[in-house]
VOLOFI-153097 format. One line per field, with one value per residue (C-alpha): residue in one letter; residue number from 1; z, x, y. Coordinates in Angstrom, 2 decimals. Each point is the difference from the previous one (the first is absolute). Layout:
BEGIN
resn <- (a_...);
resi <- (NUM_...);
c3 <- (Z_...);
c1 <- (X_...);
c2 <- (Y_...);
END
This chain:
BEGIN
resn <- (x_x_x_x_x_x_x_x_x_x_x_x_x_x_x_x_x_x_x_x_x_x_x_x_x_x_x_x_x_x_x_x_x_x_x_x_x_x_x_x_x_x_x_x_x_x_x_x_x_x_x_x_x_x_x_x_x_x_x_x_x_x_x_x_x_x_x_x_x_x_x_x_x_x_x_x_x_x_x_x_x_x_x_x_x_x_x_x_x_x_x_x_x_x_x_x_x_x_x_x_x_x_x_x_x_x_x_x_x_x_x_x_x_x_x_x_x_x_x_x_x_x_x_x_x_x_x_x_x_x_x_x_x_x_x_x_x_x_x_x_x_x_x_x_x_x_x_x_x_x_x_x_x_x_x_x_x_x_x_x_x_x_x_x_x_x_x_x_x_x_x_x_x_x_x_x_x_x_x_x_x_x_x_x_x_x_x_x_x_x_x_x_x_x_x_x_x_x_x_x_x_x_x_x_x_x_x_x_x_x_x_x_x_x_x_x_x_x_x_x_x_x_x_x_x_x_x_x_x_x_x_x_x_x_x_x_x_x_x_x_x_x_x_x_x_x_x_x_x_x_x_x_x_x_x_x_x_x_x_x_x_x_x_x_x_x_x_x_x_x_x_x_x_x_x_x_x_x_x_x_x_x_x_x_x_x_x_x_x_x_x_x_x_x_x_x_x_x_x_x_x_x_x_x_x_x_x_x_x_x_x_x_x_x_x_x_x_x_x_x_x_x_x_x_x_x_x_x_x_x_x_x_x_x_x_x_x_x_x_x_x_x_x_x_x_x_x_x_x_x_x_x_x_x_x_x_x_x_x_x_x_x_x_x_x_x_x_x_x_x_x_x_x_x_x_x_x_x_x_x_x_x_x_x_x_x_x_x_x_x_x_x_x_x_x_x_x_x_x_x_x_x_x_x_x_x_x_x_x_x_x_x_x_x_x_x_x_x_x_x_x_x_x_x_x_x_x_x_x_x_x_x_x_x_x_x_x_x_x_x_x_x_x_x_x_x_x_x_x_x_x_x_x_x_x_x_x_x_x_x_x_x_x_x_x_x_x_x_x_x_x_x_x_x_x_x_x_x_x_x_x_x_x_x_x_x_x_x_x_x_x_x_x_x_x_x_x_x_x_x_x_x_x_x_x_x_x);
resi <- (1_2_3_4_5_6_7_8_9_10_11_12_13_14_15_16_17_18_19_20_21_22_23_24_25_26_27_28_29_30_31_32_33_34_35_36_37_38_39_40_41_42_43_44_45_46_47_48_49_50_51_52_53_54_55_56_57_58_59_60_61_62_63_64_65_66_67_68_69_70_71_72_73_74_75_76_77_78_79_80_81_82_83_84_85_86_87_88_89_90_91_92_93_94_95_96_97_98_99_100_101_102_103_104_105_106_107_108_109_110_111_112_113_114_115_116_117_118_119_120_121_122_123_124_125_126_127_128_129_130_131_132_133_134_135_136_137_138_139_140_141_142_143_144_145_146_147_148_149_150_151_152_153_154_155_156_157_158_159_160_161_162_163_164_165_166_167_168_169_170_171_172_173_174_175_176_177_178_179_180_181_182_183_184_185_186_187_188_189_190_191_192_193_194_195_196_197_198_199_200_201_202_203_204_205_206_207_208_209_210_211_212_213_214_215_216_217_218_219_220_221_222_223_224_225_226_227_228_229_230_231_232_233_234_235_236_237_238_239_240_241_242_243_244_245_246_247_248_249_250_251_252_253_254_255_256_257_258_259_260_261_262_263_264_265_266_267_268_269_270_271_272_273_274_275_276_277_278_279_280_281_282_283_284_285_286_287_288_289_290_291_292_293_294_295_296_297_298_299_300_301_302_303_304_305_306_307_308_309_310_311_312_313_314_315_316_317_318_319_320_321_322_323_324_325_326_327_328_329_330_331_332_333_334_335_336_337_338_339_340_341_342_343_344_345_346_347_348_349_350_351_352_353_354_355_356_357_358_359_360_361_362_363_364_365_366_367_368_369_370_371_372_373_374_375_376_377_378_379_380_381_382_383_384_385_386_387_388_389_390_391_392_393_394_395_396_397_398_399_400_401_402_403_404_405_406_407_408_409_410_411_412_413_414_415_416_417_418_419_420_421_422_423_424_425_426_427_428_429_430_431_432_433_434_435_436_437_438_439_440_441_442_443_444_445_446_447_448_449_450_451_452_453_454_455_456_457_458_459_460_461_462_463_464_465_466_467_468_469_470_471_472_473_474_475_476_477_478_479_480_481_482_483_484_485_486_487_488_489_490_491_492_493_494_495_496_497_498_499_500_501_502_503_504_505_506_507);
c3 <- (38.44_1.83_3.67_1.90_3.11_2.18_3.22_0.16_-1.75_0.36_-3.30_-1.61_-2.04_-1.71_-0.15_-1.86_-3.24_-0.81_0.28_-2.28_-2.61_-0.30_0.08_-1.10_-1.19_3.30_3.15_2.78_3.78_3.06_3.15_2.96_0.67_2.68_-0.93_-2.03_1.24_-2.86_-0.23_1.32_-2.97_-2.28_2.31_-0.07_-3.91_-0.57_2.44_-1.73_-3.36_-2.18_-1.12_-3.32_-2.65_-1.82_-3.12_2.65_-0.26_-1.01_2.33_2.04_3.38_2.30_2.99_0.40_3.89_1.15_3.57_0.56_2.97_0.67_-0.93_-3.09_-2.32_-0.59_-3.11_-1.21_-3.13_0.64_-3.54_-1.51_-1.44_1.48_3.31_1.08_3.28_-0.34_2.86_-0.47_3.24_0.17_1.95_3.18_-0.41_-2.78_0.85_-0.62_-3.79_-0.78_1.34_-1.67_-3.42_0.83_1.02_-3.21_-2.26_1.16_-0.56_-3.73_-0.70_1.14_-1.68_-3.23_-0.10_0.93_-3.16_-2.79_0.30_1.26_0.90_-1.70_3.01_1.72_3.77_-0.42_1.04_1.18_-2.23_-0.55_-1.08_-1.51_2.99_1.26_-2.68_0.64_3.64_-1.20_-2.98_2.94_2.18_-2.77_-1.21_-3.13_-3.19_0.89_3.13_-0.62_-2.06_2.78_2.73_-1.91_-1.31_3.55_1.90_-1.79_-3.00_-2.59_-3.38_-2.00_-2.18_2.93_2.23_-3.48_-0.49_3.83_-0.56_-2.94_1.56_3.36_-1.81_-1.24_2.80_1.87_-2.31_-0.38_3.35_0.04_-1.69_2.55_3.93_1.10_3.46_0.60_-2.05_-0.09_-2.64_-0.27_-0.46_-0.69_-0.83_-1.86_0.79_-3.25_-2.79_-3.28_0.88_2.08_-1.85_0.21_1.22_2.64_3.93_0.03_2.23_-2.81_-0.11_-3.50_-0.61_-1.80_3.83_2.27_-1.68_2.86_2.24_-2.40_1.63_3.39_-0.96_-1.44_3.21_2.43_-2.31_0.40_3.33_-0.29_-2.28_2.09_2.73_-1.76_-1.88_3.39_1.98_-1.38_0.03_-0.08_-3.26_-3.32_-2.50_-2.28_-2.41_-0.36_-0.87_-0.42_-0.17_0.96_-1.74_-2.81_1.11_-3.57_0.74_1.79_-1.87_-1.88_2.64_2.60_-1.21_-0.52_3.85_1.35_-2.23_0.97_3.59_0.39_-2.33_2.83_3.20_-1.17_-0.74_-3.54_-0.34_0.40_-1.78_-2.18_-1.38_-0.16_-1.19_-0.19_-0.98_-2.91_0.08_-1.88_-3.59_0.59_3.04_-2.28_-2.13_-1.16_2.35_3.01_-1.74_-0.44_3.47_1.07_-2.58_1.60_3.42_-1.22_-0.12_-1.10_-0.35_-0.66_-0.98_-2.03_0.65_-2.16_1.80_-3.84_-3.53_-0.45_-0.11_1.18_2.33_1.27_-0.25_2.56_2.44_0.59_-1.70_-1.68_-2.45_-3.28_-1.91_-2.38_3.47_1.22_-3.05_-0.30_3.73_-0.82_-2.47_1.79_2.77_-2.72_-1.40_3.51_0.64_1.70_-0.90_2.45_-0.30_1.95_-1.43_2.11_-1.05_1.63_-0.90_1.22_-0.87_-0.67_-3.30_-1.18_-1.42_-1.59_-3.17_1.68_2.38_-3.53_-1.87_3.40_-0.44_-3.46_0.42_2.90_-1.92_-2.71_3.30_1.04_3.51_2.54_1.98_0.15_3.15_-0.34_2.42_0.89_0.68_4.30_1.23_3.14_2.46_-0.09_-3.58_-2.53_-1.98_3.35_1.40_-3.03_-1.44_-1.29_-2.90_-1.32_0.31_-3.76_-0.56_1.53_-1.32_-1.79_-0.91_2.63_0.58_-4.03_-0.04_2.77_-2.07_-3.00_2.04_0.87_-3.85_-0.99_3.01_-1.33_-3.41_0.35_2.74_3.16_2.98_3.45_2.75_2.67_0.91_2.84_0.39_1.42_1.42_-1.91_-3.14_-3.29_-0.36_2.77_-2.25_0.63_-0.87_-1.14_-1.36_-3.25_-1.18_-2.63_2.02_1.69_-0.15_3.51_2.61_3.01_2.44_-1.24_0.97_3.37_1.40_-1.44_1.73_3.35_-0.35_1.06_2.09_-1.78_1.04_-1.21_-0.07_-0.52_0.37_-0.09_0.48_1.58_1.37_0.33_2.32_-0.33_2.73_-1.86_2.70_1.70_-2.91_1.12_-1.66_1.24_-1.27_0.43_-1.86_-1.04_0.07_-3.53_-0.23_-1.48_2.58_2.85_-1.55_-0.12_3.91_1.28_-1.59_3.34_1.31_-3.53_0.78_3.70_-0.86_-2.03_2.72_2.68_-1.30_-1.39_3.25_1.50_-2.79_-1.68_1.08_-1.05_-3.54);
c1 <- (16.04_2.17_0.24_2.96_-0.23_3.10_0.68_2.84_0.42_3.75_0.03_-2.14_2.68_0.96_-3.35_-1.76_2.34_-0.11_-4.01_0.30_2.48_-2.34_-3.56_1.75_-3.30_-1.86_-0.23_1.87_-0.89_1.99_-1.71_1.31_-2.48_-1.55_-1.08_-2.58_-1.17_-0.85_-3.36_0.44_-1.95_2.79_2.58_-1.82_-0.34_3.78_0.81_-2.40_1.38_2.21_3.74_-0.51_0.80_3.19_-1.88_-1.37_-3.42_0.68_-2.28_1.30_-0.30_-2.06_2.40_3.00_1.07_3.50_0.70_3.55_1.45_3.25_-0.73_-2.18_-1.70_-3.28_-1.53_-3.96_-1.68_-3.34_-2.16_-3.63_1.00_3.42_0.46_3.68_1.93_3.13_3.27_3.49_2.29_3.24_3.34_0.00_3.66_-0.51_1.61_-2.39_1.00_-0.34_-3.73_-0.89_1.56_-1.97_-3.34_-0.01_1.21_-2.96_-2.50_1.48_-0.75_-3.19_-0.65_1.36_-1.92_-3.39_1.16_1.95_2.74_3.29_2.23_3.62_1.25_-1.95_0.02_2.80_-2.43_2.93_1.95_3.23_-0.13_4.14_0.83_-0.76_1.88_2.79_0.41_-0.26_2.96_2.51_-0.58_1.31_-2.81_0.13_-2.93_-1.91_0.08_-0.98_-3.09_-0.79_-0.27_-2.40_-1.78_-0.23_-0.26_-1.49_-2.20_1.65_0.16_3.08_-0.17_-0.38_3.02_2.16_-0.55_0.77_3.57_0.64_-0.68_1.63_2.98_0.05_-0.40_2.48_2.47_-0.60_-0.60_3.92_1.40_-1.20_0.72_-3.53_0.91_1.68_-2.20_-3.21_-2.73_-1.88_-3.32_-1.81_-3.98_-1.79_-3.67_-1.01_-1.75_-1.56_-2.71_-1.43_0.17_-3.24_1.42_2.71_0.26_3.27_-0.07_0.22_-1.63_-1.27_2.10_-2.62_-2.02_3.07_2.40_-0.10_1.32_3.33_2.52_-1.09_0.63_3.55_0.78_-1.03_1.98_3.20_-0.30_-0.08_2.82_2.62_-0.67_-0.12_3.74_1.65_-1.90_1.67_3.69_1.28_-1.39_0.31_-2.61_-1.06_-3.02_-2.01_-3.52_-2.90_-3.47_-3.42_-2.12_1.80_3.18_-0.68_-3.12_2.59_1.52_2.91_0.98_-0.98_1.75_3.00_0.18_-1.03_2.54_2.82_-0.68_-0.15_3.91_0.74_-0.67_0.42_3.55_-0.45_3.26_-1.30_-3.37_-0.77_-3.49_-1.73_-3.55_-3.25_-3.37_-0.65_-3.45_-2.44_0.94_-2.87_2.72_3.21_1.76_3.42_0.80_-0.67_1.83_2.91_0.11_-0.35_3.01_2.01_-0.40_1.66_-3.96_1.25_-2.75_-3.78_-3.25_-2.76_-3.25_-2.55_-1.95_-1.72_0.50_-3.51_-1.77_-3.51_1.75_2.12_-3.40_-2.28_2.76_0.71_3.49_-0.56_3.01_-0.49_2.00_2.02_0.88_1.56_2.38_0.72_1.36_2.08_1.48_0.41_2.48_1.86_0.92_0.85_2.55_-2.37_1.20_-1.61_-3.61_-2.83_-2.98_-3.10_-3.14_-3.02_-2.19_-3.01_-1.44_-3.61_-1.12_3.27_1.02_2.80_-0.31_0.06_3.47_0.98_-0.14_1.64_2.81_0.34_0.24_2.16_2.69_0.31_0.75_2.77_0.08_2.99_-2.43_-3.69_-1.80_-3.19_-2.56_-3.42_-2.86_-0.58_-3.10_0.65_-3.14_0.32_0.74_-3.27_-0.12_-1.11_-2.22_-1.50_0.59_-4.16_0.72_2.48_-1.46_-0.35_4.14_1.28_3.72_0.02_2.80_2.28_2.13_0.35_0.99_2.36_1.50_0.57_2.11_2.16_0.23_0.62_2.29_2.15_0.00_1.65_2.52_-1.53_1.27_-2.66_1.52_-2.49_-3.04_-2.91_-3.47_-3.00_-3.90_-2.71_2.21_-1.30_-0.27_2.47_3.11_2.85_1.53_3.47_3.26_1.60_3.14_2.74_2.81_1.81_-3.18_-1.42_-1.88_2.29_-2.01_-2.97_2.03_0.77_-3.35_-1.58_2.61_0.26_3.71_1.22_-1.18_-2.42_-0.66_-3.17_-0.72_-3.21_-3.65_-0.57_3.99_-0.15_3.71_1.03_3.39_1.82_1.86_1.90_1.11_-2.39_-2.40_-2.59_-2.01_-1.13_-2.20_-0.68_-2.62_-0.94_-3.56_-1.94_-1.71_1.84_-1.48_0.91_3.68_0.42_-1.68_1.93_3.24_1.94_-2.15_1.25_3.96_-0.31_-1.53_3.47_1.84_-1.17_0.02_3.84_1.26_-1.89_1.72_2.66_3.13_-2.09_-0.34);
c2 <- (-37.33_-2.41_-0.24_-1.63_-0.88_-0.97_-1.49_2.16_3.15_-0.04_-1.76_3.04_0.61_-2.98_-0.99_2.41_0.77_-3.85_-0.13_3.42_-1.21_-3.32_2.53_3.46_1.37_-0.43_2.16_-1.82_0.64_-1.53_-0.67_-1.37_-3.13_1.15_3.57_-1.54_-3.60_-2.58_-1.75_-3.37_-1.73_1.11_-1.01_-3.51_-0.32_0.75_-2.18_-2.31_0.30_-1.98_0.92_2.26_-1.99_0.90_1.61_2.78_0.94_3.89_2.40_2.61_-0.73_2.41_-0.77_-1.42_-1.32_-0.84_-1.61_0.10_-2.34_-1.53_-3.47_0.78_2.81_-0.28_1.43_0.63_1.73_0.47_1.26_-0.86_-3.36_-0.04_-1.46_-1.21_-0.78_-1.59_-0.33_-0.48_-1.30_1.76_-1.23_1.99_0.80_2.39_3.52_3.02_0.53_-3.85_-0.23_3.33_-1.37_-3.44_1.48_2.24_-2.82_-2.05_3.38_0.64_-4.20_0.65_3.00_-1.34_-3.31_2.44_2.15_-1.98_2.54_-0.56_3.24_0.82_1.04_-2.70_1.17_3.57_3.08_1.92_2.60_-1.72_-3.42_0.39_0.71_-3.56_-1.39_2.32_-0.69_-4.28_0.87_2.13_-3.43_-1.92_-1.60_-1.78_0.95_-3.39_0.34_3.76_-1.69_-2.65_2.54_2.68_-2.72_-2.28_2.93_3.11_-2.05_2.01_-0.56_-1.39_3.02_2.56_-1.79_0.12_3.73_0.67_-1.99_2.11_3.24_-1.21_-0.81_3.63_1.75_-1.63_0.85_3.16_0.50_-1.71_3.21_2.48_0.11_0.12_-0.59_3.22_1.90_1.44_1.56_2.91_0.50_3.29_-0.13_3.00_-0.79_1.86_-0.92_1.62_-2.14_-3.25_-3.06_-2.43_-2.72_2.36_-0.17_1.62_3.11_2.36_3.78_1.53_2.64_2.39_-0.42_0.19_1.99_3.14_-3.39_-0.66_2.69_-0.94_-3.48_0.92_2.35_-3.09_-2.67_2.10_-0.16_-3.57_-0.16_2.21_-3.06_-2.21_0.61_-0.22_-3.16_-3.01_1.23_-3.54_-0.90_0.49_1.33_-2.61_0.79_3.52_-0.60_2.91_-1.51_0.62_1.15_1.64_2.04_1.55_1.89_2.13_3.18_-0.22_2.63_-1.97_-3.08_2.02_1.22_-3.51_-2.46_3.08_-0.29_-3.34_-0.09_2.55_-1.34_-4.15_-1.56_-1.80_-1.34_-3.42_0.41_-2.77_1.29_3.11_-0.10_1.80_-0.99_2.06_-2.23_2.30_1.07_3.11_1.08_-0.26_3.11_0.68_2.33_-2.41_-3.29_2.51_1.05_-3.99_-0.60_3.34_-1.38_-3.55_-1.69_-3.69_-1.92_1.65_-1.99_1.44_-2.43_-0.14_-2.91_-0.53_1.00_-0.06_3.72_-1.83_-1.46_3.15_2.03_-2.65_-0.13_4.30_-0.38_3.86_-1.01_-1.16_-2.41_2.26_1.75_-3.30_-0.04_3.47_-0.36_-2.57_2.19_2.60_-2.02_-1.41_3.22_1.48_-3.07_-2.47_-3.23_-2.26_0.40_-2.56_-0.29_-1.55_-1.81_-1.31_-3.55_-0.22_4.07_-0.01_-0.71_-1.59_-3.33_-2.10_2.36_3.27_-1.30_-1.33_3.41_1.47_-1.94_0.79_3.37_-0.09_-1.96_3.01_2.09_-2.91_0.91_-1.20_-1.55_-0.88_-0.94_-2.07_0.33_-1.72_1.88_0.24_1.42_1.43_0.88_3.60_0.17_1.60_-2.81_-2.20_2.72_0.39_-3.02_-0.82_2.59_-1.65_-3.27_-0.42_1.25_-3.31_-0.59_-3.39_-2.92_1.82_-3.29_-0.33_3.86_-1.19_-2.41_2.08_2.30_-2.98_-0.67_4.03_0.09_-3.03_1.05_3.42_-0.96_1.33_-2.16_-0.63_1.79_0.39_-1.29_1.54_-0.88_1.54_-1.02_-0.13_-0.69_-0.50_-3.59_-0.84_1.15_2.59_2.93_-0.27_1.97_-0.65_1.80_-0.06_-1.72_2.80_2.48_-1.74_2.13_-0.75_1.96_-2.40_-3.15_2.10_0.72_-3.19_-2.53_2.59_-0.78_3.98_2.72_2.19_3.65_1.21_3.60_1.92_-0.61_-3.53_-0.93_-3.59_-0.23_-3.62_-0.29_-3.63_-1.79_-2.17_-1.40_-0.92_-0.66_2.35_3.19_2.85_2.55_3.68_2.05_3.37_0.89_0.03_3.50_2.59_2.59_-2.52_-0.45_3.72_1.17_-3.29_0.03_0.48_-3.12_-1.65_0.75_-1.27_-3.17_-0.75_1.48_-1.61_-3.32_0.56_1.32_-3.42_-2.17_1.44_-2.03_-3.01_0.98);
END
C-alpha cells in the first residue's frame, strides 16, 4: 500500500496515475495532508536525508508527500530504508498548465531515479496523447520541433512521439476528406452482453439475467431516437456507430426493427461509415450479419480479444476459437467486406508466444483492420476485485508482445490510424488502430481527437457537443442502469433538449 499525501488535492488527478504507472501493482490512497498528520520524526529524517543516488535504491515507498507552492514543489518518499526530500524552484510566471507539467516532470524524475524505470509516455496520463501532436502539426510545427516539445515538455520517448506523427498525419488527412464541422455522429449503446468479461467495467447487462429488460430497453431507445433525428437540423450525419455491449446479443428481429428505424427517421445521404460491434463471435449468426448487410452495415468488428481457448476460458469469453473463424466466415459470405478484428496484451496467463500464435491465426483470417489493445484494469472490473486469485495468471513480456504486433502489423500492410490510452495500463503502453489503408475506423479518429459533435444514445451514451469556435466541450450523459435508462428516459431526452435549446445557434 502506498499513501500520497498532498498539500493540495487539486492535483489528485495527475498525481496519482503517474505514482500508479511507476507502482501499478500497489494499492494507491490520496489524502489531503492534513486528514492524517505525519509523525514529525519522519518528517525530520527525510529532511535529513541525502539526494537518492541515481542507481535508486528499489523499495516501495510507504508514503509519498507533495507540497505544492508557487515558488517551488516539494517532494518526500518516506519507506523502511527509504527516506527522501528533495525541492525544485519554479519561475513564478508559469501559467496553470506549465507548473502542473513542471511539478509532475519533477515527481516522474523522482519516481524514476527511486525505481530504475523510466516511462514511454514519460509524464501523458491523459487519453489522447495524438491529439497533442495533432494540435502542434495544425500550428505548423515542424517533426523536430514536434520531437523537442514531447520530449522537453511531456518526457516522451522518440519512438512514442514518432508513432504519434504518423498517426497524426493520418488523421488529419482523413479527417481532410470529410466536413466534420458541419457534421455530427451517432452513437447508439446496447448494454448487452452474452456475458461479463474479467477484466470489463463497461455498463453491460447479461442477457440470459436481463433479458425480460430488452423490449423495454428498445421501447425507451426509440423514444430517444425519434428526438434525437430532429435536434441538430443544421448538421449533417456523419458516422453511425452501435456499441455497447454487443448490439448482436439482440435478435435478428430486433436488429432488423432497430437498423430500419434508425434508416427511417436519420438522413444518410452523407454517411461516411456505418458500423456495429459484432464483438462476440458466441452473439453472431447468418441471419443477423444478413440483416446488418440488408440495412447497408459497412463496417462490423468481430473481437476475439485472444486466440487462445485457455485464455478465452479464464477471462468468461463463452466462445471458442473455431467460433471466432466460423464468424468470420459467415460475414464474408453475407457481403461483409470490411471486418475489424480486436486483441488484447496483457490477459492473464499470456505471453509473447501465446500473442505470437494469435497473430498467426489472425493473419489466415486477413482482417481489414486489427486493433491492438493493452490490458487496463479498471477498479470496478472482477479481475481487480478479485484480483488475489489470479495472482499466479500474471500476463508476461507484454511490451515484447507489443512489439511483435508492430512487426505483424508492418508485415501485412496494416497502417496506425489511431491511438487512445487508458489508467492503470499494462506497462504504461497504448491501445491503438491498425487498418489496410482505406479500411480506417473514422468514427474512432472522431471521438478520440473530440474533433465533431457526438450524440450518444442509450444507457451509458456520453454525448460530447463541440464549439469549434470557441474551442470548448461540453458533455451530457445518460444514466448507466438499464432500469434507470428505461423509468428516466423523458429525464434522458430533456437533458439534450435543454442544453440544445441553451446552445444550439453556437454549434
Amino acid at each position: 500500500m502506498i499513501e500520497i499525501y498532498l498539500s493540495n488535492k487539486t492535483y489528485e488527478n495527475d498525481i496519482y496515475p503517474l505514482v500508479k504507472a511507476f507502482y501499478p501493482e500497489e494499492d494507491i490512497k490520496v489524502f489531503e495532508e492534513q486528514e492524517q498528520a505525519l509523525e514529525p520524526k519522519e518528517l525530520t529524517e527525510a529532511s535529513a536525508a541525502a539526494p537518492l543516488p541515481v542507481a535508486g535504491v528499489l523499495e516501495v515507498p510507504a508514503k509519498i508527500i507533495v507540497r505544492f507552492c508557487m515558488e517551488e514543489i516539494e517532494v518526500s518518499l518516506l519507506g523502511t530504508r527509504l527516506k527522501l526530500k528533495e525541492k525544485r524552484a519554479l519561475s513564478q510566471t508559469l501559467g496553470k498548465s506549465q507548473y502542473k507539467n513542471a511539478m509532475k516532470r519533477f515527481l516522474y524524475e523522482v519516481l524514476s531515479r527511486t525505481t530504475g524505470r523510466t516511462l514511454p509516455w514519460g509524464i501523458l496520463t491523459g487519453i489522447r496523447p495524438t491529439k497533442l501532436v495533432y494540435e502542434l502539426l495544425e500550428k505548423d510545427y515542424e517533426e523536430e520541433a514536434v520531437y523537442h516539445h514531447m520530449r522537453e515538455e511531456y518526457l516522451c520517448s522518440d519512438d512514442k512521439i514518432a508513432m504519434s506523427i504518423q498517426i497524426a498525419r493520418r488523421e488529419a488527412k482523413l479527417l481532410e476528406e470529410m466536413d466534420y464541422k458541419n457534421g455530427y455522429s451517432l452513437y447508439i449503446g446496447i448494454p448487452f452482453c452474452p456475458s461479463t468479461c474479467l477484466y470489463c467495467s463497461f455498463p453491460s447487462y447479461s442477457i440470459t439475467k436481463f433479458s425480460d429488460y430488452v423490449e423495454g430497453y428498445l421501447k425507451a431507445l426509440e423514444q430517444e431516437i425519434r428526438y434525437a433525428a430532429s435536434c441538430l437540423p443544421h448538421k449533417k450525419l456523419t458516422c453511425v456507430y452501435f456499441g455497447g455491449g454487443t448490439p448482436t446479443t439482440l435478435s435478428a428481429e430486433q436488429l432488423d426493427w432497430l437498423l430500419g428505424l434508425i434508416k427511417e427517421k436519420f438522413d444518410f445521404s452523407h454517411v461516411k461509415e456505418f458500423c456495429v460491434e459484432a464483438g462476440r463471435p458466441d452473439s453472431i449468426s447468418r441471419e443477423k450479419l444478413e440483416v446488418l448487410h440488408k440495412w447497408g452495415v459497412d463496417r462490423i468488428s468481430i473481437n476475439p480479444q485472444s486466440m487462445q481457448q485457455k485464455t478465452l476460458d479464464l477471462i468468461g469469453r463463452q466462445h471458442t476459437v473455431d467460433q471466432v473463424k466460423e464468424a468470420i466466415r459467415l460475414a464474408r459470405e453475407t457481403g461483409h467486406d470490411n471486418i475489424n478484428m480486436d486483441i488484447i496484451l496483457g490477459l492473464p496467463g499470456e505471453d509473447k508466444e501465446d500473442v505470437l500464435d494469435t497473430l498467426r491465426q489472425i493473419k489466415e483470417l486477413n482482417p481489414e483492420s486489427l486493433t491492438v489493445h493493452t490490458l487496463a484494469i479498471k477498479r470496478a472490473a472482477r479481475l481487480n476485485i478479485e484480483r488475489d486469485n489470479y495472482s499466479d495468471k500474471k500476463a508476461t513480456q507484454v511490451a515484447d508482445a507489443l512489439t511483435e504486433t508492430l512487426k505483424f502489423t508492418k508485415e501485412n500492410d496494416y497502417l496506425p490510424y489511431y491511438l487512445y490510452r487508458q489508467k492503470n495500463m499494462a506497462d504504461n503502453l497504448e491501445n491503438i488502430g491498425y487498418s489496410k489503408f482505406g479500411r480506417e475506423g473514422l468514427y474512432n479518429i472522431l471521438i478520440m481527437e473530440e474533433k465533431q459533435t457526438i450524440l450518444a444514445l442509450g444507457a451509458g451514451g456520453m454525448s460530447k457537443f463541440v464549439f469549434h469556435d470557441e474551442n470548448r466541450i461540453e458533455r451530457v450523459d445518460n444514466v448507466k442502469s438499464v432500469t434507470d435508462y428505461i423509468n428516466r428516459i423523458d429525464e434522458m431526452i430533456e437533458r439534450k433538449h435543454k442544453f440544445l435549446q441553451e446552445n444550439s445557434r453556437k454549434l
